[in-house]
N, C-alpha and C positions, 0 to 999 in steps of 0.2 A: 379510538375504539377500545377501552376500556374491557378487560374482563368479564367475563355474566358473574353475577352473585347469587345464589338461590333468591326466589325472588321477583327477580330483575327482568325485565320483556324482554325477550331475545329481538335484534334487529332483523326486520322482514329481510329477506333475498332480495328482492327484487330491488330495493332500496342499495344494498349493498353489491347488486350486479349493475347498477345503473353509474355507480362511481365509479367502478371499476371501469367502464367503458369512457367514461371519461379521461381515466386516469392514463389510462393504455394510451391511447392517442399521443400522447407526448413521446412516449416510448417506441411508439413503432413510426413515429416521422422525425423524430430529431434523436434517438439513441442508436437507433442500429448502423447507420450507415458512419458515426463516427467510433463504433469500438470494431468494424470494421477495417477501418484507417488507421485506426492505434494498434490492435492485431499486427497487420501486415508490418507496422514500421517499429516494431518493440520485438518480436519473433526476430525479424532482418538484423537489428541492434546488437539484442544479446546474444543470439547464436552467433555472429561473429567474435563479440567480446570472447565467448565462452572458446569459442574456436581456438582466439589466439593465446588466448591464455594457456591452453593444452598445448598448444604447438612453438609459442614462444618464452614460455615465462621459463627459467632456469627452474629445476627441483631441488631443493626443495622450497616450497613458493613462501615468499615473505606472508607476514600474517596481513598485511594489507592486499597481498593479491588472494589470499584465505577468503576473505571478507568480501572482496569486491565480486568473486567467482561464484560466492555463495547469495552476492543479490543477484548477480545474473541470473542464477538458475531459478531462483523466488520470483524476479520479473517472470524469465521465460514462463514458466511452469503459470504464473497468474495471467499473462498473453492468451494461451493455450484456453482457457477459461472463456476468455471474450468473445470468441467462437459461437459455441453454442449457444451464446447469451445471446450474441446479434440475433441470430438465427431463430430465436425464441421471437425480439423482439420484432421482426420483420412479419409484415399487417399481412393476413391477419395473427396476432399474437396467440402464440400455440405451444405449447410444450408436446412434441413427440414421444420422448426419449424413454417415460416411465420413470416413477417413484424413487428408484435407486440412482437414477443419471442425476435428478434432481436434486438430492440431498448431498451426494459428493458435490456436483455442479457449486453449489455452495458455498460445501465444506473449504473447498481447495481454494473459490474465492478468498476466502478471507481467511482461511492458511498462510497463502502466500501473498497477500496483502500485511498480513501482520508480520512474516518474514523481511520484506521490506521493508518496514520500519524499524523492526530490531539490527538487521545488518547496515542499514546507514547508522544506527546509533552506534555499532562495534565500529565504522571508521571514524566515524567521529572521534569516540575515546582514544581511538590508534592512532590517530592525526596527533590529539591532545599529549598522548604520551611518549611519543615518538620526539616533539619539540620541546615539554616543556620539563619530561624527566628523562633523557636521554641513557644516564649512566643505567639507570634502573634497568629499561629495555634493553640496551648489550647486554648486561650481565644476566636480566633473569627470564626475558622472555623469547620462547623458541615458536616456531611455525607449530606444535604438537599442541601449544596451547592456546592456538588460533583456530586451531580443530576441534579441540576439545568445547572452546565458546561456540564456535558455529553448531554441534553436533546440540548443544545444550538449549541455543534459538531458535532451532529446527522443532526440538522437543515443547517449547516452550509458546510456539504460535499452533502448531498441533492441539497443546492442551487448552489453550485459550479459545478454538476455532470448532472443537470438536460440541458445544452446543448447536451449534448449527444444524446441524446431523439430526438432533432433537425436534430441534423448531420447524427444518423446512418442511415444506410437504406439497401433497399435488392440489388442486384444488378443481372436483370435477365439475364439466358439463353441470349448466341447471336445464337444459334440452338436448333432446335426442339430434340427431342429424351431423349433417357435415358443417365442419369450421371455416366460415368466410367470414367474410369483412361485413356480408349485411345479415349475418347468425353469429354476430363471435358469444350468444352466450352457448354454444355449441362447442366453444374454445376450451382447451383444458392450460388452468394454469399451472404455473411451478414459484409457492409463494417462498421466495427467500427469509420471509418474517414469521411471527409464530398467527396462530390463528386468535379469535374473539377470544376461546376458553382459556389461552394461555400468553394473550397478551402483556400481562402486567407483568410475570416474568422475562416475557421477552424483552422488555422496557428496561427492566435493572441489567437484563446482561449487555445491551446497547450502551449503558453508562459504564458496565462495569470497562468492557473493548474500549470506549472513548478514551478510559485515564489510561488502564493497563498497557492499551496497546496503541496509543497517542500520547497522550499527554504526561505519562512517566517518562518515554524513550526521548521525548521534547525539551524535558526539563535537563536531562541528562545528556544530552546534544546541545541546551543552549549552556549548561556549565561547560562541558569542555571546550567549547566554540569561545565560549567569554575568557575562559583563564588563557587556551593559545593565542587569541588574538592580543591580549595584556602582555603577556610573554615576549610575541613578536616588537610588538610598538614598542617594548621595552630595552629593543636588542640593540646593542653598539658596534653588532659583528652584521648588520645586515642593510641594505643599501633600503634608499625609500623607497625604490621601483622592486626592489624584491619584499619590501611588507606589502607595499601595494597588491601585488599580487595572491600574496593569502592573504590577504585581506578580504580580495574579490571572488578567491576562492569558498573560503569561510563564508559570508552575506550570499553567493550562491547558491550552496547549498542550504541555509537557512530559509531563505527564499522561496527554494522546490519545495523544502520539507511542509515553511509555512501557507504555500499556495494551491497545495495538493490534500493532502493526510487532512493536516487541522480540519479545512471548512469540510472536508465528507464526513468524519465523526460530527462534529457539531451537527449539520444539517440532519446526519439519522438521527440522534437522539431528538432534535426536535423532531421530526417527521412522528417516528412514535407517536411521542407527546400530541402529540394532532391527531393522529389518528385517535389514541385514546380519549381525545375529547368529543371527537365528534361519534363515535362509536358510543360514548354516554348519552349522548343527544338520541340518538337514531331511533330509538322505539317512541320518541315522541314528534318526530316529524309526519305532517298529515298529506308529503305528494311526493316524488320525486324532484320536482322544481325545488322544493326545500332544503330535500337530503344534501342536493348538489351546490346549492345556497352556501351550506355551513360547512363546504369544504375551506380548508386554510389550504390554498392552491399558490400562493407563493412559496411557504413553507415546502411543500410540494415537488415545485419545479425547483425549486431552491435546491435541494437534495439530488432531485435527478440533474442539475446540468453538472454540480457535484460530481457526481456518479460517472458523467459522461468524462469529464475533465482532467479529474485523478489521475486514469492512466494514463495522460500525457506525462507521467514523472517517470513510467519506468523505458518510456519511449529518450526522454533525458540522462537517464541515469547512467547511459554510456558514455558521456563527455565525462561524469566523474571518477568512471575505471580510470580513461587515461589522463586524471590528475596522480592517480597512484601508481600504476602500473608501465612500467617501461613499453611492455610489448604491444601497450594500444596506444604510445605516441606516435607522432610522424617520423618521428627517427629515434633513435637510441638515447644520444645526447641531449635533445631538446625537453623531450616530460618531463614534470612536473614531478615525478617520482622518481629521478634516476640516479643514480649512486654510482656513476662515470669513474670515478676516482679509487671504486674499491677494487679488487679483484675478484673471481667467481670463488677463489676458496675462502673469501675473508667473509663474502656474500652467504655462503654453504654454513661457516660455519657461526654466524652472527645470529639475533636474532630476526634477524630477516624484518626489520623494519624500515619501510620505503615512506619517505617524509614529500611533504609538499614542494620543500624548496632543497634541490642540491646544497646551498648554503647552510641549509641547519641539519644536516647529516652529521655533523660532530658537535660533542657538548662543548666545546669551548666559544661558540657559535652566540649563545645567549648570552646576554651579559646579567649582572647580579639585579 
Protein backbone atom coordinates (compact mmCIF):
# COMPACT_ATOMS: atom_id res chain seq x y z
CA UNK A 1 0.00 0.00 0.00
CA UNK A 2 2.27 2.48 -1.40
CA UNK A 3 2.00 6.32 -0.51
CA UNK A 4 -0.81 8.69 -2.48
CA UNK A 5 0.99 10.85 -4.89
CA UNK A 6 -1.03 14.02 -5.83
CA UNK A 7 -2.78 12.61 -8.60
CA UNK A 8 -3.19 9.11 -7.62
CA UNK A 9 -6.97 7.56 -6.77
CA UNK A 10 -7.14 7.11 -3.27
CA UNK A 11 -8.05 3.39 -2.23
CA UNK A 12 -11.96 2.99 -1.49
CA UNK A 13 -12.69 2.07 2.27
CA UNK A 14 -14.59 -0.27 1.86
CA UNK A 15 -11.92 -2.22 -0.10
CA UNK A 16 -9.47 -1.51 2.65
CA UNK A 17 -11.99 -2.42 5.55
CA UNK A 18 -12.83 -5.72 3.81
CA UNK A 19 -8.77 -6.78 4.17
CA UNK A 20 -8.65 -5.77 7.20
CA UNK A 21 -11.37 -8.06 8.23
CA UNK A 22 -9.66 -10.73 6.80
CA UNK A 23 -6.57 -9.80 8.14
CA UNK A 24 -7.78 -9.67 11.76
CA UNK A 25 -8.98 -13.09 11.72
CA UNK A 26 -5.59 -14.61 12.00
CA UNK A 27 -4.92 -12.35 14.85
CA UNK A 28 -7.78 -12.83 17.03
CA UNK A 29 -7.64 -16.82 16.77
CA UNK A 30 -4.10 -17.76 16.62
CA UNK A 31 -2.17 -14.55 18.32
CA UNK A 32 -3.87 -13.78 21.46
CA UNK A 33 -4.08 -16.78 23.34
CA UNK A 34 -0.31 -17.39 22.79
CA UNK A 35 1.20 -13.91 23.75
CA UNK A 36 -1.07 -14.65 26.56
CA UNK A 37 1.16 -17.76 27.41
CA UNK A 38 4.38 -15.90 26.68
CA UNK A 39 3.12 -13.10 29.12
CA UNK A 40 2.56 -15.42 32.04
CA UNK A 41 5.96 -17.54 31.48
CA UNK A 42 8.47 -14.38 30.66
CA UNK A 43 6.77 -11.89 33.59
CA UNK A 44 7.39 -15.47 36.00
CA UNK A 45 11.15 -15.88 34.37
CA UNK A 46 12.51 -12.48 34.54
CA UNK A 47 11.00 -11.39 37.76
CA UNK A 48 12.57 -14.03 39.43
CA UNK A 49 16.10 -13.56 37.47
CA UNK A 50 15.58 -10.01 38.47
CA UNK A 51 14.69 -10.97 41.97
CA UNK A 52 17.66 -13.03 42.47
CA UNK A 53 19.91 -10.96 41.28
CA UNK A 54 18.94 -8.11 43.88
CA UNK A 55 19.05 -10.46 46.51
CA UNK A 56 21.95 -12.82 45.62
CA UNK A 57 24.56 -11.26 43.34
CA UNK A 58 27.46 -9.83 45.67
CA UNK A 59 27.85 -5.75 44.98
CA UNK A 60 29.37 -4.60 43.29
CA UNK A 61 27.79 -6.81 40.17
CA UNK A 62 30.34 -8.07 37.59
CA UNK A 63 29.52 -6.35 34.21
CA UNK A 64 28.05 -9.74 32.97
CA UNK A 65 25.40 -9.71 35.71
CA UNK A 66 25.14 -5.50 34.46
CA UNK A 67 24.23 -6.92 31.23
CA UNK A 68 22.07 -9.82 32.00
CA UNK A 69 19.94 -7.66 34.79
CA UNK A 70 19.59 -5.18 32.13
CA UNK A 71 17.99 -7.77 29.54
CA UNK A 72 15.86 -8.86 32.14
CA UNK A 73 14.34 -5.75 32.75
CA UNK A 74 13.92 -5.03 28.59
CA UNK A 75 12.35 -8.68 28.59
CA UNK A 76 10.09 -7.79 31.65
CA UNK A 77 9.21 -4.34 30.55
CA UNK A 78 8.43 -5.79 26.63
CA UNK A 79 6.23 -8.96 28.52
CA UNK A 80 4.30 -6.14 30.22
CA UNK A 81 3.50 -5.02 26.44
CA UNK A 82 1.80 -8.32 25.47
CA UNK A 83 -0.85 -7.67 27.68
CA UNK A 84 -2.70 -5.30 26.26
CA UNK A 85 -1.80 -6.48 22.83
CA UNK A 86 -3.60 -9.83 23.58
CA UNK A 87 -6.31 -8.12 24.87
CA UNK A 88 -6.60 -5.85 21.63
CA UNK A 89 -6.31 -8.85 19.74
CA UNK A 90 -9.07 -11.00 21.55
CA UNK A 91 -12.35 -11.15 18.77
CA UNK A 92 -13.75 -8.93 18.53
CA UNK A 93 -10.40 -6.83 17.77
CA UNK A 94 -10.81 -3.58 19.52
CA UNK A 95 -8.54 -0.90 20.81
CA UNK A 96 -10.06 0.58 24.11
CA UNK A 97 -7.46 2.42 25.52
CA UNK A 98 -7.20 5.88 23.38
CA UNK A 99 -4.65 7.52 21.17
CA UNK A 100 -1.95 7.89 23.70
CA UNK A 101 -2.17 4.01 25.32
CA UNK A 102 -1.65 3.32 21.49
CA UNK A 103 1.32 5.07 20.57
CA UNK A 104 3.35 4.28 23.97
CA UNK A 105 1.73 0.62 23.49
CA UNK A 106 4.08 0.67 20.55
CA UNK A 107 6.70 2.73 21.52
CA UNK A 108 7.76 0.36 24.44
CA UNK A 109 7.20 -2.63 22.02
CA UNK A 110 9.95 -2.03 20.16
CA UNK A 111 11.92 0.00 22.87
CA UNK A 112 12.40 -2.97 24.56
CA UNK A 113 12.52 -5.31 21.67
CA UNK A 114 15.60 -3.42 20.42
CA UNK A 115 16.89 -3.43 24.20
CA UNK A 116 17.09 -7.12 23.74
CA UNK A 117 19.08 -7.25 21.13
CA UNK A 118 21.58 -4.69 22.12
CA UNK A 119 22.00 -6.43 25.62
CA UNK A 120 22.56 -9.89 24.23
CA UNK A 121 24.98 -8.16 21.85
CA UNK A 122 26.95 -6.56 25.33
CA UNK A 123 27.10 -10.33 26.56
CA UNK A 124 28.16 -11.46 23.76
CA UNK A 125 31.21 -8.97 23.44
CA UNK A 126 31.68 -9.59 27.40
CA UNK A 127 31.73 -13.43 26.93
CA UNK A 128 34.24 -12.55 23.76
CA UNK A 129 36.55 -10.45 26.04
CA UNK A 130 36.47 -11.96 29.11
CA UNK A 131 38.19 -15.30 27.21
CA UNK A 132 40.00 -14.25 24.62
CA UNK A 133 41.61 -10.80 26.28
CA UNK A 134 41.59 -11.63 29.62
CA UNK A 135 44.83 -9.33 30.89
CA UNK A 136 42.85 -6.37 29.17
CA UNK A 137 39.64 -6.87 31.44
CA UNK A 138 41.42 -7.26 34.95
CA UNK A 139 43.37 -4.47 34.36
CA UNK A 140 41.02 -1.89 32.61
CA UNK A 141 37.48 -2.88 32.96
CA UNK A 142 35.22 -2.06 35.98
CA UNK A 143 31.41 -2.80 36.71
CA UNK A 144 30.97 1.48 36.18
CA UNK A 145 31.78 0.75 32.66
CA UNK A 146 29.05 -1.94 32.33
CA UNK A 147 26.67 0.84 33.41
CA UNK A 148 27.84 3.30 31.60
CA UNK A 149 27.25 0.80 28.09
CA UNK A 150 23.93 -0.37 29.56
CA UNK A 151 22.81 3.48 30.29
CA UNK A 152 24.16 4.25 26.59
CA UNK A 153 21.64 0.97 25.12
CA UNK A 154 18.91 2.13 26.85
CA UNK A 155 19.55 5.57 25.22
CA UNK A 156 20.13 4.19 22.05
CA UNK A 157 16.76 1.68 21.45
CA UNK A 158 14.75 4.84 23.00
CA UNK A 159 16.22 6.82 20.04
CA UNK A 160 15.81 4.15 17.47
CA UNK A 161 12.07 3.33 18.69
CA UNK A 162 10.90 6.83 19.37
CA UNK A 163 9.35 6.81 15.37
CA UNK A 164 7.01 4.80 16.39
CA UNK A 165 5.32 7.45 18.47
CA UNK A 166 5.12 9.18 14.82
CA UNK A 167 3.64 6.44 12.93
CA UNK A 168 1.25 4.87 15.26
CA UNK A 169 -2.11 5.94 15.34
CA UNK A 170 -5.84 4.97 15.98
CA UNK A 171 -7.73 3.99 13.24
CA UNK A 172 -11.65 4.96 13.58
CA UNK A 173 -14.93 3.25 13.37
CA UNK A 174 -16.18 3.54 9.34
CA UNK A 175 -19.86 2.86 11.27
CA UNK A 176 -21.62 4.09 14.15
CA UNK A 177 -22.60 1.49 16.77
CA UNK A 178 -21.28 -1.10 19.10
CA UNK A 179 -18.10 -3.47 18.27
CA UNK A 180 -18.86 -7.18 17.71
CA UNK A 181 -17.75 -9.75 15.82
CA UNK A 182 -20.68 -9.37 13.27
CA UNK A 183 -19.90 -5.11 13.15
CA UNK A 184 -16.21 -5.15 13.68
CA UNK A 185 -16.30 -2.32 11.28
CA UNK A 186 -17.79 -0.62 14.32
CA UNK A 187 -14.12 -1.75 15.68
CA UNK A 188 -11.67 0.94 16.47
CA UNK A 189 -8.04 -0.03 15.52
CA UNK A 190 -4.61 0.86 17.00
CA UNK A 191 -2.27 0.55 13.76
CA UNK A 192 1.25 -0.11 14.80
CA UNK A 193 2.38 0.85 11.05
CA UNK A 194 2.21 4.37 9.46
CA UNK A 195 -1.03 4.92 7.44
CA UNK A 196 -1.53 5.19 3.23
CA UNK A 197 -0.05 9.15 3.38
CA UNK A 198 3.04 7.98 5.06
CA UNK A 199 3.65 4.63 4.13
CA UNK A 200 6.74 4.79 2.14
CA UNK A 201 8.44 6.53 5.02
CA UNK A 202 7.30 3.91 7.18
CA UNK A 203 8.95 1.50 4.71
CA UNK A 204 12.69 3.03 5.01
CA UNK A 205 12.37 3.08 8.80
CA UNK A 206 11.40 -0.75 8.93
CA UNK A 207 14.78 -1.31 6.73
CA UNK A 208 16.34 1.29 8.63
CA UNK A 209 15.34 -1.10 12.45
CA UNK A 210 16.12 -4.33 10.43
CA UNK A 211 20.13 -3.52 10.02
CA UNK A 212 20.33 -0.90 12.97
CA UNK A 213 18.62 -2.98 15.33
CA UNK A 214 19.19 -6.60 13.75
CA UNK A 215 21.43 -7.02 11.66
CA UNK A 216 24.57 -4.75 12.97
CA UNK A 217 24.03 -6.24 16.63
CA UNK A 218 24.11 -9.97 14.44
CA UNK A 219 27.21 -9.22 12.75
CA UNK A 220 28.78 -8.10 16.03
CA UNK A 221 27.51 -11.17 17.97
CA UNK A 222 28.60 -13.43 15.13
CA UNK A 223 32.29 -11.74 15.35
CA UNK A 224 32.60 -12.19 18.87
CA UNK A 225 30.96 -15.62 18.93
CA UNK A 226 33.48 -16.72 15.93
CA UNK A 227 36.99 -15.34 17.37
CA UNK A 228 35.75 -16.96 21.21
CA UNK A 229 34.98 -20.09 19.88
CA UNK A 230 38.62 -20.12 17.74
CA UNK A 231 40.16 -19.08 20.80
CA UNK A 232 38.55 -22.01 22.79
CA UNK A 233 39.21 -24.84 20.09
CA UNK A 234 42.59 -23.31 20.20
CA UNK A 235 43.16 -23.91 23.97
CA UNK A 236 45.88 -26.55 25.42
CA UNK A 237 44.57 -25.45 29.01
CA UNK A 238 41.08 -26.83 28.36
CA UNK A 239 39.58 -30.31 28.31
CA UNK A 240 37.14 -31.31 25.22
CA UNK A 241 34.21 -31.60 27.46
CA UNK A 242 34.88 -28.15 28.79
CA UNK A 243 35.10 -26.69 24.83
CA UNK A 244 32.25 -28.76 24.16
CA UNK A 245 30.41 -26.94 26.53
CA UNK A 246 30.93 -23.34 25.10
CA UNK A 247 30.73 -24.43 22.38
CA UNK A 248 26.89 -25.42 22.99
CA UNK A 249 26.78 -22.48 24.84
CA UNK A 250 27.83 -20.14 22.02
CA UNK A 251 25.60 -22.19 18.73
CA UNK A 252 22.70 -21.72 21.57
CA UNK A 253 22.64 -18.64 21.89
CA UNK A 254 23.34 -18.01 18.14
CA UNK A 255 20.53 -20.11 17.56
CA UNK A 256 17.75 -18.02 19.83
CA UNK A 257 19.26 -14.98 18.33
CA UNK A 258 18.92 -16.58 14.70
CA UNK A 259 15.36 -18.14 15.26
CA UNK A 260 13.71 -15.26 16.88
CA UNK A 261 14.90 -11.35 15.99
CA UNK A 262 16.33 -12.42 12.29
CA UNK A 263 12.99 -13.90 10.76
CA UNK A 264 10.55 -10.90 12.56
CA UNK A 265 12.72 -8.07 11.07
CA UNK A 266 12.91 -9.92 7.70
CA UNK A 267 9.20 -10.75 7.61
CA UNK A 268 8.13 -6.87 8.53
CA UNK A 269 10.13 -5.45 5.93
CA UNK A 270 8.70 -7.71 3.51
CA UNK A 271 5.20 -7.37 4.89
CA UNK A 272 5.61 -3.53 4.10
CA UNK A 273 6.69 -4.18 0.86
CA UNK A 274 3.28 -6.00 0.22
CA UNK A 275 1.41 -3.95 1.64
CA UNK A 276 2.92 -1.26 -0.48
CA UNK A 277 2.18 -3.20 -3.42
CA UNK A 278 -0.97 -3.93 -3.24
CA UNK A 279 -1.99 -0.59 -1.80
CA UNK A 280 -0.65 0.46 -5.57
CA UNK A 281 -3.01 -1.85 -7.01
CA UNK A 282 -6.15 -1.07 -4.89
CA UNK A 283 -7.78 2.00 -6.80
CA UNK A 284 -7.80 -0.36 -9.80
CA UNK A 285 -9.64 -3.30 -8.38
CA UNK A 286 -13.21 -3.51 -9.65
CA UNK A 287 -14.90 -5.81 -6.27
CA UNK A 288 -13.74 -6.87 -3.13
CA UNK A 289 -13.30 -10.57 -4.28
CA UNK A 290 -10.31 -8.98 -6.11
CA UNK A 291 -8.88 -6.63 -3.48
CA UNK A 292 -8.63 -9.92 -1.28
CA UNK A 293 -7.35 -11.87 -4.40
CA UNK A 294 -4.03 -9.71 -4.62
CA UNK A 295 -3.41 -10.12 -0.93
CA UNK A 296 0.40 -11.77 -0.55
CA UNK A 297 -1.22 -13.67 2.45
CA UNK A 298 1.83 -15.82 3.16
CA UNK A 299 3.88 -12.89 3.28
CA UNK A 300 1.19 -12.02 5.81
CA UNK A 301 0.89 -14.95 8.11
CA UNK A 302 4.47 -15.24 7.53
CA UNK A 303 5.14 -12.13 9.85
CA UNK A 304 2.35 -12.70 12.15
CA UNK A 305 3.38 -16.22 13.27
CA UNK A 306 6.73 -14.21 13.52
CA UNK A 307 5.25 -11.99 15.72
CA UNK A 308 3.78 -14.64 17.63
CA UNK A 309 6.99 -16.62 18.14
CA UNK A 310 9.75 -14.09 18.96
CA UNK A 311 8.77 -13.76 22.32
CA UNK A 312 9.35 -17.05 22.94
CA UNK A 313 13.26 -15.77 23.31
CA UNK A 314 12.70 -13.64 26.25
CA UNK A 315 10.60 -16.44 27.77
CA UNK A 316 14.39 -18.37 27.03
CA UNK A 317 16.59 -15.96 27.86
CA UNK A 318 16.65 -17.00 31.67
CA UNK A 319 18.58 -20.21 31.01
CA UNK A 320 21.28 -17.57 29.70
CA UNK A 321 21.37 -15.41 32.98
CA UNK A 322 22.32 -18.61 34.60
CA UNK A 323 25.28 -19.28 32.05
CA UNK A 324 26.61 -15.92 33.61
CA UNK A 325 25.57 -15.42 36.78
CA UNK A 326 26.26 -17.43 39.79
CA UNK A 327 22.98 -16.65 41.72
CA UNK A 328 20.64 -18.17 39.03
CA UNK A 329 22.65 -21.61 39.03
CA UNK A 330 21.46 -24.64 41.03
CA UNK A 331 24.25 -24.05 43.34
CA UNK A 332 27.11 -21.96 43.78
CA UNK A 333 29.85 -24.18 42.45
CA UNK A 334 28.12 -25.64 39.53
CA UNK A 335 27.24 -22.31 36.84
CA UNK A 336 28.68 -21.73 34.26
CA UNK A 337 29.78 -18.41 35.53
CA UNK A 338 31.39 -18.98 38.70
CA UNK A 339 34.67 -17.79 39.99
CA UNK A 340 34.75 -20.70 43.16
CA UNK A 341 38.39 -20.03 43.58
CA UNK A 342 38.44 -16.11 44.00
CA UNK A 343 37.59 -14.60 47.03
CA UNK A 344 34.67 -11.72 47.60
CA UNK A 345 37.59 -8.96 48.01
CA UNK A 346 39.53 -10.10 44.76
CA UNK A 347 35.73 -10.33 43.22
CA UNK A 348 34.99 -6.49 44.64
CA UNK A 349 37.87 -5.52 43.62
CA UNK A 350 38.38 -7.11 39.83
CA UNK A 351 36.84 -6.25 37.14
CA UNK A 352 34.05 -8.27 37.89
CA UNK A 353 34.06 -10.30 34.83
CA UNK A 354 32.21 -13.74 35.08
CA UNK A 355 33.29 -16.09 32.00
CA UNK A 356 31.58 -19.21 30.68
CA UNK A 357 33.91 -21.67 31.96
CA UNK A 358 35.50 -21.65 35.67
CA UNK A 359 38.60 -22.98 33.51
CA UNK A 360 39.17 -19.79 31.44
CA UNK A 361 38.90 -17.42 34.46
CA UNK A 362 42.81 -16.92 34.26
CA UNK A 363 44.74 -15.79 31.25
CA UNK A 364 47.16 -18.48 31.37
CA UNK A 365 44.06 -20.67 30.51
CA UNK A 366 44.33 -20.05 26.57
CA UNK A 367 47.27 -21.19 24.90
CA UNK A 368 49.10 -19.11 22.12
Amino acid sequence: MAATTSGARPCPANFSAAIDLVLSGFQENFLWPLLVGEFLVAVASNGLALYRFSTREQRPWHPAVVFSAQLAISDLLYALTLLPLAAYFYPPKNWQYGELACRLERFLFTCNLLGSVLFLTCISLNRYLGIVHPFFVRSSLRPKHAWAVSAAGWALAALLAAPTLGFSHLKRPLEAGSCTAAQPVACTRCMGTAGDLHLEAYAAYSMALAVLGCGLPLLLTLAAYGALGRAVLRSHGMTTAEKLRVVVLVASGLALYASSYVPYYITQVLNVHARQRWRARCPTFANKAEARAALDWRTYVSHQVTRGLMPLAICLHPLLYMAVAPSLGCCPQSCLGCTGSRTPEEDAGSSGQVLPLKTTATPHTLGP
